[in-house]
C-alpha positions in Angstrom: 222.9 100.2 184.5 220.1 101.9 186.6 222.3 104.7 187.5 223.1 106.3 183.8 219.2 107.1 183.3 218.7 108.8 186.6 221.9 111.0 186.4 220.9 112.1 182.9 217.4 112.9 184.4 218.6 114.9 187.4 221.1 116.6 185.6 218.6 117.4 182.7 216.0 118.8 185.1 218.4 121.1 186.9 218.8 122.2 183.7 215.7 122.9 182.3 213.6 123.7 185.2 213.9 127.1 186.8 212.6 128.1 190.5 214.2 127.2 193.6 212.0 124.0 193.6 214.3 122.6 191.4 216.9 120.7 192.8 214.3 118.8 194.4 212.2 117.6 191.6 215.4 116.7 190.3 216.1 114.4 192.7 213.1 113.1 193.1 213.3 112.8 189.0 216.3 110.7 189.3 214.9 108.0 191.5 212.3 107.6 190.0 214.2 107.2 186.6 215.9 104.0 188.5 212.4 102.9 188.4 211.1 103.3 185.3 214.1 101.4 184.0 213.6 99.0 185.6 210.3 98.6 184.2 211.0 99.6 180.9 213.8 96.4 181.1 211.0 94.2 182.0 208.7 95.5 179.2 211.3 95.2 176.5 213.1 91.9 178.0 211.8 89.7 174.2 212.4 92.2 172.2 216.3 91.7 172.7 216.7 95.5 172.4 218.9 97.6 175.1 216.7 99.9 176.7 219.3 102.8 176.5 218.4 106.1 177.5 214.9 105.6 176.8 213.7 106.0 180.6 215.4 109.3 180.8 213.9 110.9 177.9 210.3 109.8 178.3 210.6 110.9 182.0 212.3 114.3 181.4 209.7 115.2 178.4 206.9 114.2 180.7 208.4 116.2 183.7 209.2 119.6 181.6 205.4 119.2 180.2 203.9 119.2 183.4 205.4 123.4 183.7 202.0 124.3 181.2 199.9 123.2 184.2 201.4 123.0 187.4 202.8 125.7 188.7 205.1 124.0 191.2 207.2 123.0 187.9 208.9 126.2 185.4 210.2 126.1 182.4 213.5 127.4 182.4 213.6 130.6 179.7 215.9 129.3 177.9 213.5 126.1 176.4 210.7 128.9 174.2 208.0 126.7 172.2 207.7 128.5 169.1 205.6 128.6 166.4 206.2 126.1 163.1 204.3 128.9 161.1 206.6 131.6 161.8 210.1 129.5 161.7 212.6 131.0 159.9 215.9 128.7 159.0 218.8 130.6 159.5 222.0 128.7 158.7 224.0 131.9 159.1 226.9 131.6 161.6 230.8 131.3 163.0 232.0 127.8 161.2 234.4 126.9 164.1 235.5 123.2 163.3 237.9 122.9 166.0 234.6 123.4 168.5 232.4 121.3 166.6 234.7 118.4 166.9 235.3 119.1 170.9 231.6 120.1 171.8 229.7 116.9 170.3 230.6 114.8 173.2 230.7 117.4 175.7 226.8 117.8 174.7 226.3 114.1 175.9 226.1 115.8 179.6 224.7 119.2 178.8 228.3 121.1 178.7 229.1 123.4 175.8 232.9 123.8 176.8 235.6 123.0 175.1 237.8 121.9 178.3 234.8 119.0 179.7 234.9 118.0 175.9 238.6 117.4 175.8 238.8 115.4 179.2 235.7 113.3 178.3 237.9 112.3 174.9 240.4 111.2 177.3 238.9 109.1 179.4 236.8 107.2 176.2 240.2 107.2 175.1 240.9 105.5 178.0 238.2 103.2 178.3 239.5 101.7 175.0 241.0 102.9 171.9 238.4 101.9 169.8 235.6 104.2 171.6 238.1 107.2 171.0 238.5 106.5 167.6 234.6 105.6 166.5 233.5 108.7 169.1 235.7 110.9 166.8 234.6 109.0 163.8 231.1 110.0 164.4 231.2 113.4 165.6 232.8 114.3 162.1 230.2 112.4 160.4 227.4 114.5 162.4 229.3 117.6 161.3 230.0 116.9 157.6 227.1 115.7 157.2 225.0 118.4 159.1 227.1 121.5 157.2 226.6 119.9 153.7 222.6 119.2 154.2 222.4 123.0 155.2 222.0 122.7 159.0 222.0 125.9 161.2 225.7 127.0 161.9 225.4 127.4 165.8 223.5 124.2 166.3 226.2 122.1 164.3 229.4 124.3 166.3 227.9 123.8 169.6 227.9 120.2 168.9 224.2 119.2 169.1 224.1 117.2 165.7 227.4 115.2 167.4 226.0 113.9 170.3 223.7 111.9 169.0 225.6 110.5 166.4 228.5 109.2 169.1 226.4 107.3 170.9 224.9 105.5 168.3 228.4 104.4 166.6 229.8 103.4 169.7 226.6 101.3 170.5 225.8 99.5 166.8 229.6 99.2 166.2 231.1 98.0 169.1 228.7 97.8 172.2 226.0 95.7 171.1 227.7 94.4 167.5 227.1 91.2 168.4 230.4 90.0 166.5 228.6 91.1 163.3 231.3 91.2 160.2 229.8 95.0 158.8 229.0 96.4 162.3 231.8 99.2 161.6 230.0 100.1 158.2 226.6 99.9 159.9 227.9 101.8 163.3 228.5 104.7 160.4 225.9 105.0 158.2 223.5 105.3 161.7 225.8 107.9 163.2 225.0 109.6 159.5 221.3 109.2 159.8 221.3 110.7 163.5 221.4 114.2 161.7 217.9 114.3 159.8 216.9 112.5 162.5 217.7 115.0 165.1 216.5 117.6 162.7 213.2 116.4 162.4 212.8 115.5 166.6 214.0 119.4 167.3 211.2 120.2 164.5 208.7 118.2 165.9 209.2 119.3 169.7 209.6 123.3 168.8 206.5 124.1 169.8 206.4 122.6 173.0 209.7 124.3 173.6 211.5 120.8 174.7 214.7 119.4 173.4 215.8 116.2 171.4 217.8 115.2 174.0 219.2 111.5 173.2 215.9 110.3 171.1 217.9 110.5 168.1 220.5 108.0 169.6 217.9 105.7 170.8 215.5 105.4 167.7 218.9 104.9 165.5 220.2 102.5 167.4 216.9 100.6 167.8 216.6 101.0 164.0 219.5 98.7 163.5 220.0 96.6 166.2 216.5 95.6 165.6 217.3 94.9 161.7 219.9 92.8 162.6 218.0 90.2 163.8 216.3 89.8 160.7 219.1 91.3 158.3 222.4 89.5 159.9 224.6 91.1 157.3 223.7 94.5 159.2 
């Protein structure tokens, strides 16, 4: 349970840090993701809610701020802040379905291939039928639901509205459901809401050049796992 957070960190880091430096702050990153699980578990123990990937956002945000003054840590070129005054929405793009509905879960760990995204199927697939079937279920929510609110074609293809919206079916409909009666109906309409939600995060962080990352899972999920303990129908 500590390890998820600190391989997402390290892997994240690598990823959007540049330098030869690096490798070590992302390992350095990773352990001390373990620990601030650990103490986000403790902080959040009442509040009944999982802790997710919480730890590893908030740590990798944090870390990939710190490249404006320290000059130990770089930004990698690829993560530009830009400015909301001068963003242009351009939904223009290839409409490749059969990527968009292989890339969303590749996107859970950073890869943008179709191959990772087809052997990551199989082994949800093989973890249990039912996390196949909802992680399918909710990358072609995130996709029909991103194309017909007018969402940029190469963010929806590459599979960045999809992500999102697998984890949080799989979590509010079968991880923590709790043995509630509409948790399938619930699991969907939050994969559904992932997409403004991950709209609005990448609009929000643009100018400080940083990326949703999983926040969209995480404040979904919290959404309705946390309404369920006063609305039991959910």
């Amino acid at each position: 349970m500590f390890g998820y957070n600190s391989e997402l960190t390290g892997m994240a880091l690598s990823l959007f840090l540049s330098g030869e430096d690096r490798w070590i702050i992302s390992l350095i990153g990773a352990a001390i993701a373990a620990i601030f699980s650990a103490a986000v578990t403790h902080v959040m123990k009442n509040t009944g809610l999982p802790i997710l990937t919480f730890p590893f956002i908030i740590l990798t945000w944090f870390l990939l701020l710190t490249t404006y003054r320290l000059v130990t840590f770089k930004l990698s070129p690829e993560l530009i802040p830009q400015d909301l005054s001068h963003w242009t929405l351009n939904i223009k793009g290839e409409t490749n379905w059969l990527n968009g509905s292989i890339n969303g879960i590749g996107q859970i760990f950073f890869l943008d291939n179709s191959l990772p995204g087809i052997l990551l199927y199989i082994a949800v697939f093989s973890a249990g039928w039912k996390f196949g079937l909802y992680a399918i279920i909710g990358n072609a929510e995130a996709l029909i639901t991103s194309y017909c609110l007018g969402g940029e074609h190469n963010l929806i293809f590459m599979g960045l509205y999809g992500y999102n919206a697998i984890l949080t079916i799989i979590g509010v409909s079968i991880v923590f459901k709790d043995d509630q009666r509409f948790a399938p109906l619930t699991g969907i309409f939050a994969a559904c809401l992932t997409v403004p939600v991950t709209a609005s995060m990448l609009t929000w962080l643009l100018p400080y050049g940083l990326p949703a990352l999983t926040m969209p899972f995480v404040l979904c999920s919290w959404l309705f796992l946390g309404a369920r303990k006063v609305l039991p129908l959910l």
